[in-house]
N, C-alpha and C positions, 0 to 999 in steps of 0.2 A: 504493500500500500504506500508507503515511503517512495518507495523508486517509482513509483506510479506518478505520484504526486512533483516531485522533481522534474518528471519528462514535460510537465505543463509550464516548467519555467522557461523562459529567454534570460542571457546574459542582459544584466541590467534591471530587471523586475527586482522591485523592493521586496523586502521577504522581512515574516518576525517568527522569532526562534523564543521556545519556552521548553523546559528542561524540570523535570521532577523524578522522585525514586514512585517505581510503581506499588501502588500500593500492599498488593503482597510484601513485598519487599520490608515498604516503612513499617508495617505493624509488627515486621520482626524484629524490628532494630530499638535500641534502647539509647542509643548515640553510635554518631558516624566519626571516623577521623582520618584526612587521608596521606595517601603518600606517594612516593613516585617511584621505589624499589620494593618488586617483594625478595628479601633477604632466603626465604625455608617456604619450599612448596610442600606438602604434602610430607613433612620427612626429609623431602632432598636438597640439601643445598643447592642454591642456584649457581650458574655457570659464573666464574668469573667475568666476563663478557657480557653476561647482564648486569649484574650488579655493579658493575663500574658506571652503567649510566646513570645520568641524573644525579644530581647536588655535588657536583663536582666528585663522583665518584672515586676517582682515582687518586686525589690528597687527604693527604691527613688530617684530620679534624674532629672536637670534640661531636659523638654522633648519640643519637640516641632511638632507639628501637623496640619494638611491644612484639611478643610471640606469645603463644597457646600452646602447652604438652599438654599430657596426659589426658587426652579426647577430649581438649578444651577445659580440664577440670582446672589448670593449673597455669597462674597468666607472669610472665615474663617481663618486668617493666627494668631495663639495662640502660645506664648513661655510661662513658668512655667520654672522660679526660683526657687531658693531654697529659705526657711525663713529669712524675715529676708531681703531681697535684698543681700544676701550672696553670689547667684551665685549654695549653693552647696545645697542639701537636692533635694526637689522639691518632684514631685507625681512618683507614679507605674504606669502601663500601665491600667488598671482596672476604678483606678481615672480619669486619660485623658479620658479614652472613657466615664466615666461620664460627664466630664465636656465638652465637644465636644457637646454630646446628649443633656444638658442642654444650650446650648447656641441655638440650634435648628437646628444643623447637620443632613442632610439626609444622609450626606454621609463623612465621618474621617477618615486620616488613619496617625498612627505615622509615623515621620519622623524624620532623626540623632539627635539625643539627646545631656545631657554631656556637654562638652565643645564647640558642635558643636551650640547650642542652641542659638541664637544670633537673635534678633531682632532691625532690621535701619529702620527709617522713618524719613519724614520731617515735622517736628511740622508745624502747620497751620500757613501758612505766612512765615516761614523759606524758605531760597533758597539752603540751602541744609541739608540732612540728617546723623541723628546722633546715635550710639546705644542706645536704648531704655532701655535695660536690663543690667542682669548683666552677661557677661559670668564665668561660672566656671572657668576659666583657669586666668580668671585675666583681658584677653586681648581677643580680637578678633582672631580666631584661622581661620586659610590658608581653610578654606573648599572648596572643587571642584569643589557646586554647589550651586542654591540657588534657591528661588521662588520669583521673584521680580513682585511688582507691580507698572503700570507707568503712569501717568495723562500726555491727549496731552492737549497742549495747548489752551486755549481758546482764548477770544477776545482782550487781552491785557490791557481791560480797569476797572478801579476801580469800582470793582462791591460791592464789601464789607471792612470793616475796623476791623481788630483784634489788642486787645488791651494787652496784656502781662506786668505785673508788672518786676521789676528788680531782684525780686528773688521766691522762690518756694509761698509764699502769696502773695496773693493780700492786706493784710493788715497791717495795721501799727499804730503804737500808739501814742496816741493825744499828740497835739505838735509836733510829729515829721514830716520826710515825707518821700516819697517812687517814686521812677520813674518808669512812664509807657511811653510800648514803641508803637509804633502805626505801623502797616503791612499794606499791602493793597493786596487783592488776585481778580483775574477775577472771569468770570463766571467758571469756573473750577478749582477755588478754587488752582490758582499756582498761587506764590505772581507775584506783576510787583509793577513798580514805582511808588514812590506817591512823589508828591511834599511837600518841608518842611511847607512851608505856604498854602499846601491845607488841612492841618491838625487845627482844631478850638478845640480847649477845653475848657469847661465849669464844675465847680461843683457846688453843691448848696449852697456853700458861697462863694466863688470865688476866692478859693488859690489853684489854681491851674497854672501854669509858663510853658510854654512849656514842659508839660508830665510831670511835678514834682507838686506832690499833698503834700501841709504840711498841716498836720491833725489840725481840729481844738479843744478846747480844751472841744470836746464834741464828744457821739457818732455817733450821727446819721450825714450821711455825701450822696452823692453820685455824683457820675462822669461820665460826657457823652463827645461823642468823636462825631464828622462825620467828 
């Protein structure tokens, strides 16, 4: 019917063009987001030769990429940095769809790179989330769209205790000491309250002071929380 309707035009006839997802289509979808490489068809990584095209394929740049394992049960949200935690460098498009495939993507497809590359999440027991990466640009750059993903609520009540030291180690050196801090998350793992004194600490020599461990003047050491 298309090529029907074409055969009635002459060069030079004004023409209006209108575009929509056919209905089928929309009622299955829950959100769209698009892209210009798919990285993992079906399981198989694609050919180098494809995946070099589009977004400058073939240089290095921080990139970022959404896949599906496990017959869709299991969703794959990957940023790539540059070296270094720089923000700049990063992989070609070739690479990503390696590294997609090796993580066990049935299904990959690049998505805005560059500066657009930015990955937030809420570390485990945090109440709120923070950039993980490092953007190219410095800062978090105005992008239009995003792919978020979001935990409902569970039962409210302490179901587990995460324990976080006061800086990127967990450890510290004899004689001195180090604060830990102690979270509380539900059954779905979203933090909720804990009370100060429903917190007990114990280590196996017993310098330990509410969440402040001072090492003793030996190695062997270790620290339990409920």
């Amino acid at each position: 019917a298309g090529a029907a309707a074409l055969r009635t035009l002459a060069v030079g006839d004004p023409v209006a063009l209108s575009y929509a997802l056919a209905p089928a289509a929309a009622n299955r979808l829950r959100f769209a987001v698009g892209t210009d490489v798919v990285l993992v068809r079906d399981g198989v990584q694609r050919p180098d030769s494809e995946t070099s095209q589009g977004a400058a394929g073939t240089s290095p740049a921080p990139r970022t990429a959404i896949g599906f394992k496990d017959g869709g049960r299991t969703l794959l949200l990957v940023t790539i940095d540059g070296p270094g935690g720089t923000g700049r460098g990063g992989v070609n498009l070739p690479k990503l769809a390696s590294i997609m495939h090796g993580l066990g993507a049935e299904t990959a497809v690049n998505l805005d790179g560059g500066g657009s590359t930015t990955m937030v999440a809420r570390a485990l027991g945090d109440p709120l989330a923070s950039v993980r990466n490092v953007p190219s640009d410095g800062f978090e750059r105005a992008d239009p769209n995003g792919v978020g993903v979001f935990v409902a609520p569970g039962n409210g009540r302490p179901e587990d205790v995460i324990v976080t030291p006061d800086g990127d180690e967990a450890r510290v050196f004899p004689g001195l000491h180090r604060t830990f801090t102690a979270r509380a998350v539900d059954d779905h793992l979203t933090p909720v309250a804990i009370e100060k004194d429903g917190v007990r600490w114990d280590s196996s020599d017993g310098r330990i002071d509410d969440g402040v461990l001072r090492a003793p003047e030996r190695r062997e050491r270790s620290l339990e929380v409920e």
